[in-house]
C-alpha positions in Angstrom: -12.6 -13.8 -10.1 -11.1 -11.9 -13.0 -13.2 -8.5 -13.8 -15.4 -8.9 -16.5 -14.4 -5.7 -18.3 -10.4 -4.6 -19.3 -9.7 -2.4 -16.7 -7.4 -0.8 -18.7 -10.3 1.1 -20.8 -11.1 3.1 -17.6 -9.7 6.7 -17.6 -8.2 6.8 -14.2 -4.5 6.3 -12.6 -2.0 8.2 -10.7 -3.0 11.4 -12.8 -6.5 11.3 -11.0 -5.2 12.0 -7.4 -7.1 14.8 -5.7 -9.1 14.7 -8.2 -13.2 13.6 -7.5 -13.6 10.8 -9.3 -16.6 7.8 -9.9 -15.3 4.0 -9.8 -16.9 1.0 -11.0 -15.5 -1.8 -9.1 -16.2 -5.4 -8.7 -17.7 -6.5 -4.8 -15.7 -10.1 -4.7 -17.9 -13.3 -3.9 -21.0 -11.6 -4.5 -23.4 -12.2 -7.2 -25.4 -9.2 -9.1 -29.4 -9.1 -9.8 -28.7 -10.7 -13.3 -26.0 -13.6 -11.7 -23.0 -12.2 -12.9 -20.7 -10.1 -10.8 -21.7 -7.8 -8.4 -20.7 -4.2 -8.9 -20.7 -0.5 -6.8 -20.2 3.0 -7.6 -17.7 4.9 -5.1 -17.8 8.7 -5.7 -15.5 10.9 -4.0 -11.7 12.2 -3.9 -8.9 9.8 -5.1 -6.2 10.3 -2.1 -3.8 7.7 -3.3 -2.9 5.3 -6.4 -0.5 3.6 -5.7 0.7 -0.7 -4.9 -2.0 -2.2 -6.9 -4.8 0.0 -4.4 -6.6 3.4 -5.1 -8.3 4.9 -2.1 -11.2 7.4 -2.4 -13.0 9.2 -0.1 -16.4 9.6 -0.3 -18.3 13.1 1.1 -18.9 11.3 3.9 -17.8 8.0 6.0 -14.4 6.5 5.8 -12.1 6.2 3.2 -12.8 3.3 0.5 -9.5 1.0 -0.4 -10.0 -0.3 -4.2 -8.1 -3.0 -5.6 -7.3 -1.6 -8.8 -7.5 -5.3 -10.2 -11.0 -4.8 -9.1 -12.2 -1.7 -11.1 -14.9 -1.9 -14.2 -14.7 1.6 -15.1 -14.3 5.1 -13.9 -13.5 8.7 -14.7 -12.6 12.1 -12.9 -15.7 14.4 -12.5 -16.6 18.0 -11.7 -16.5 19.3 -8.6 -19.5 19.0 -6.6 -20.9 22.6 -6.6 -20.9 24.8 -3.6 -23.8 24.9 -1.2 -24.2 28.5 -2.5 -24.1 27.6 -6.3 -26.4 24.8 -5.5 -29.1 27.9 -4.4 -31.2 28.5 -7.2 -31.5 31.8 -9.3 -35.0 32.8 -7.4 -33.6 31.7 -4.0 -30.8 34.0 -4.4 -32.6 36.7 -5.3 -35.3 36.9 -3.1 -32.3 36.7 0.1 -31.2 40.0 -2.0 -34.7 41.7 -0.8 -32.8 42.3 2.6 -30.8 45.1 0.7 -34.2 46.8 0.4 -36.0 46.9 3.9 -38.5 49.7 3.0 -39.7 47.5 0.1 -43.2 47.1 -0.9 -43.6 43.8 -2.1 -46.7 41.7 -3.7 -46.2 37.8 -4.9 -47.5 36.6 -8.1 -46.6 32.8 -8.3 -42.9 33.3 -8.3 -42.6 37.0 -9.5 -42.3 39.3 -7.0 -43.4 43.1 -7.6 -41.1 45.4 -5.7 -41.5 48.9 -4.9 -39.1 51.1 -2.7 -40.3 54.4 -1.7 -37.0 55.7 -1.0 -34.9 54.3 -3.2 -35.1 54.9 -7.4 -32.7 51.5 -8.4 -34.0 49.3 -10.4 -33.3 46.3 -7.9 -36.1 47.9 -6.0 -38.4 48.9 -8.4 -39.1 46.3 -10.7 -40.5 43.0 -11.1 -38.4 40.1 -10.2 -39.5 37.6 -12.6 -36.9 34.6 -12.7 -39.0 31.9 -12.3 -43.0 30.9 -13.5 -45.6 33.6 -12.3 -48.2 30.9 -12.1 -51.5 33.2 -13.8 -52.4 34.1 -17.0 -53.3 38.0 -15.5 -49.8 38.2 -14.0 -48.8 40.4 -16.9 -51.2 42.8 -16.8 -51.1 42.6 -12.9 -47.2 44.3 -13.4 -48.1 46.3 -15.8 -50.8 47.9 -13.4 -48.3 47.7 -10.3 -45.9 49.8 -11.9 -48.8 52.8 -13.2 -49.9 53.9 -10.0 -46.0 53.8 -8.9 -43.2 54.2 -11.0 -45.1 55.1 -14.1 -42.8 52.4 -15.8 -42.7 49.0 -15.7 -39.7 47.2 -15.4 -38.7 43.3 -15.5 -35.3 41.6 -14.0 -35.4 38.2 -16.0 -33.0 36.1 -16.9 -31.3 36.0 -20.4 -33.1 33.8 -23.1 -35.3 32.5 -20.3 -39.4 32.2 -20.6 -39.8 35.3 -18.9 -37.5 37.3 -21.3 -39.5 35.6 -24.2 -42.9 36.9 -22.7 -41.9 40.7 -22.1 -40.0 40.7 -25.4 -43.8 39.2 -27.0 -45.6 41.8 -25.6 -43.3 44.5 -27.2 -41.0 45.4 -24.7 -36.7 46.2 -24.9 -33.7 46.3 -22.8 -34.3 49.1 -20.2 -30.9 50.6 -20.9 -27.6 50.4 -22.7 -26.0 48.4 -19.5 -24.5 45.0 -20.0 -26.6 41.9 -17.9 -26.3 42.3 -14.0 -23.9 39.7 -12.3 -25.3 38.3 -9.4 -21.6 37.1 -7.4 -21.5 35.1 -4.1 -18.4 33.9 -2.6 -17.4 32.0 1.1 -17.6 34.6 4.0 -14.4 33.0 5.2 -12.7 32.7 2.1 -13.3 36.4 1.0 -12.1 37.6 4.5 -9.0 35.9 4.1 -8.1 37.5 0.9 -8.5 41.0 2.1 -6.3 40.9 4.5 -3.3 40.4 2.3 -4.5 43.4 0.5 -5.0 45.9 3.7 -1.0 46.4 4.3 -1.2 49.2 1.0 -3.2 51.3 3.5 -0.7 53.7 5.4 -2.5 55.0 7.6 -5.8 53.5 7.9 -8.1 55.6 7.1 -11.1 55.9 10.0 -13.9 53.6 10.0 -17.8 54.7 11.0 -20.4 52.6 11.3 -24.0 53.8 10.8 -27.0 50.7 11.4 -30.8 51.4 10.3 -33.2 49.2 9.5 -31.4 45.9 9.3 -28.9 47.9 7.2 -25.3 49.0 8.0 -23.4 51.6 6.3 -19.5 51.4 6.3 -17.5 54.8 6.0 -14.1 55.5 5.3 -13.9 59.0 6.1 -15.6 60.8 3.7 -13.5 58.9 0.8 -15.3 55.7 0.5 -18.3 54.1 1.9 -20.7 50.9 1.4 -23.9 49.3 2.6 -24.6 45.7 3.7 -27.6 43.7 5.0 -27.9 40.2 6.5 -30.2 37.4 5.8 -31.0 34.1 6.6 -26.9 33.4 6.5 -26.0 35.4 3.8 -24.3 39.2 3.7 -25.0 41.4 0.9 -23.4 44.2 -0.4 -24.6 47.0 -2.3 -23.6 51.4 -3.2 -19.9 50.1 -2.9 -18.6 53.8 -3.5 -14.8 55.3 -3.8 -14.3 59.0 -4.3 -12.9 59.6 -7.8 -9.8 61.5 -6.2 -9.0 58.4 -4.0 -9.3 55.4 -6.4 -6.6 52.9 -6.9 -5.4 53.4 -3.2 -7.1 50.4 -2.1 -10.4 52.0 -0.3 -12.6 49.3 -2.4 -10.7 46.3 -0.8 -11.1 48.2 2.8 -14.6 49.0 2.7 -14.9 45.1 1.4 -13.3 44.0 4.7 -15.7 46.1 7.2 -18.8 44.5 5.4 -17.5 41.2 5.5 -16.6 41.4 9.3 -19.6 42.7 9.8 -21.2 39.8 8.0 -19.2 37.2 9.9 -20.2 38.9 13.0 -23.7 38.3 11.9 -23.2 35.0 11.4 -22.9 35.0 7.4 -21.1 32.4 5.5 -22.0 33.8 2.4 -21.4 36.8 0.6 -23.5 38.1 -2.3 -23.2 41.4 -4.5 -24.4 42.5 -8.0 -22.1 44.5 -10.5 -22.6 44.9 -14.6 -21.0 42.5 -16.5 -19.0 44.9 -18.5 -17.5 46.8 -15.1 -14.1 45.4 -15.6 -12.3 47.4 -12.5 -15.0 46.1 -10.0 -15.2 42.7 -11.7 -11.7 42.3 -10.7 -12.0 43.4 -7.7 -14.5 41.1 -6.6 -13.0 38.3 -8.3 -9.5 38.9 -6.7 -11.6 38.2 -3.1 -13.1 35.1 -4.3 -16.6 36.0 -5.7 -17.8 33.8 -8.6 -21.1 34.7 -11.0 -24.2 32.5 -9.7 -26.3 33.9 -12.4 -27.1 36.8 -15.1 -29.9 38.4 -15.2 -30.9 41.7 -17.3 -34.2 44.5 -17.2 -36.8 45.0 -19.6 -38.9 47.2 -19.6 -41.8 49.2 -22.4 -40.8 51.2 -24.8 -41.0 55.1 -23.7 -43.0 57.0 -25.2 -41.9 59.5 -27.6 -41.9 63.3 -26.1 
């Protein structure tokens, strides 16, 4: 049985290998709901092309042979995303609470109002609104939060999302200057591999403390660089990720990086998670050097202050 399409139309061949790719394919002798020819999908990676056969392997179960006679259609594809890209925005965020132990929190549908009595960042003292609240009072619910607490309100959103449209309607702006917030994840393993090749620049070492309190740890290079971590529910975050100013670009970053990722693969972690202003181009490329990737943006709002 001849296909019943020119295979030639389809967009694969010998270019597509290890690539991840759909196929179309004719299943020989059998007959499809409408009589005609039965066909499958196979989606997976192309390992071969090659003596009339391509052979894909699908995400799970053995590899597929194809008769490339048999194929209808097909075309390469995206990667599948990454278990941790898969994570939505809110998921991601609300692991990041671990960074925060002391925090004060209160759910409204899917906002979250957060308070920290001992820390002033904004992570910790505003509302995380990146998904539906669920009530028409949730708005002035924040708005009353915040009074009795901060003395003013502040909203993480995401860009051009829902959220941002309701603040911005009832009047408020940007909290700062700063460019969005990046939130970054990257592989446990992956990052920890990367650092390595990086540590050799550090002649000597310089010595490592390690100071754990309430489901924090705080990482210190002597007194010239330092930086805090908390796990979660298999993922590490990182946070205060601090070099002194007389001791930059001697690779302190990259060494503080590795004691907070060992101490997150210790933990169990597999995923790493941090948060750095999109326009911070030294510790953009830092991060991205190790392996971290933007899962989101998100930015704060917050009401206008009053003049005086």
């Amino acid at each position: 049985m001849d296909p019943p399409h020119d295979v030639t139309k389809h967009m694969l061949g010998p270019h597509v290998v290890g690539q991840r790719v759909v196929v179309r394919r004719v299943l020989r002798g059998e007959t499809g709901p409408s009589g005609g020819p039965a066909l499958t999908d196979v989606l997976g990676t192309c390992l071969s092309w090659a003596d009339g056969t391509c052979v894909v392997q699908p995400e799970s179960g053995p590899a597929v042979p194809i008769a490339i006679a048999d194929i209808v259609s097909g075309k390469p594809v995206p990667p599948r995303p990454s278990v941790r890209h898969r994570v939505t925005p809110l998921d991601a965020q609300r692991r990041a609470l671990a960074l925060f132990p002391d925090l004060a929190t209160e759910p409204l549908g899917d906002w979250t109002l957060r308070h920290s009595p001992t820390s002033t960042a904004r992570r910790a003292n505003s509302v995380l609104a990146v998904a539906p609240s669920g009530a028409d009072g949730d708005y002035e619910r924040v708005v009353e939060f915040y009074a009795t607490r901060t003395g003013r309100p502040i909203a993480a959103v995401l860009p051009d999302s829902a959220e941002d449209a309701l603040f911005r309607g009832h009047g408020w702006v940007p909290e700062s200057n700063d460019a969005d917030t990046l939130f970054q994840v990257a592989s446990v393993a992956q990052a920890s591999r990367r650092v390595v090749s990086r540590l050799a620049a550090l002649t000597p070492p310089p010595p490592v403390s390690y100071e754990e309190d309430g489901g924090l740890v705080t990482v210190r290079l002597g007194d010239r660089a330092s930086g805090i971590a908390a796990y979660a529910d298999d993922w590490v975050g990182f946070r205060g990720i601090e070099v002194d100013p007389e001791h930059r670009r001697q690779g302190l970053g990259v060494a503080v990086m590795a004691e907070l990722l060992e101490w997150g693969a210790v933990h169990g972690a597999t995923t790493a998670y941090l948060q750095v202003l999109g326009d911070n181009a030294p510790a953009l490329a830092l991060y991205e050097g190790l392996g971290f990737v933007t899962h989101h943006a998100y930015r704060y709002l917050a009401l206008p202050r009053s003049p005086g």
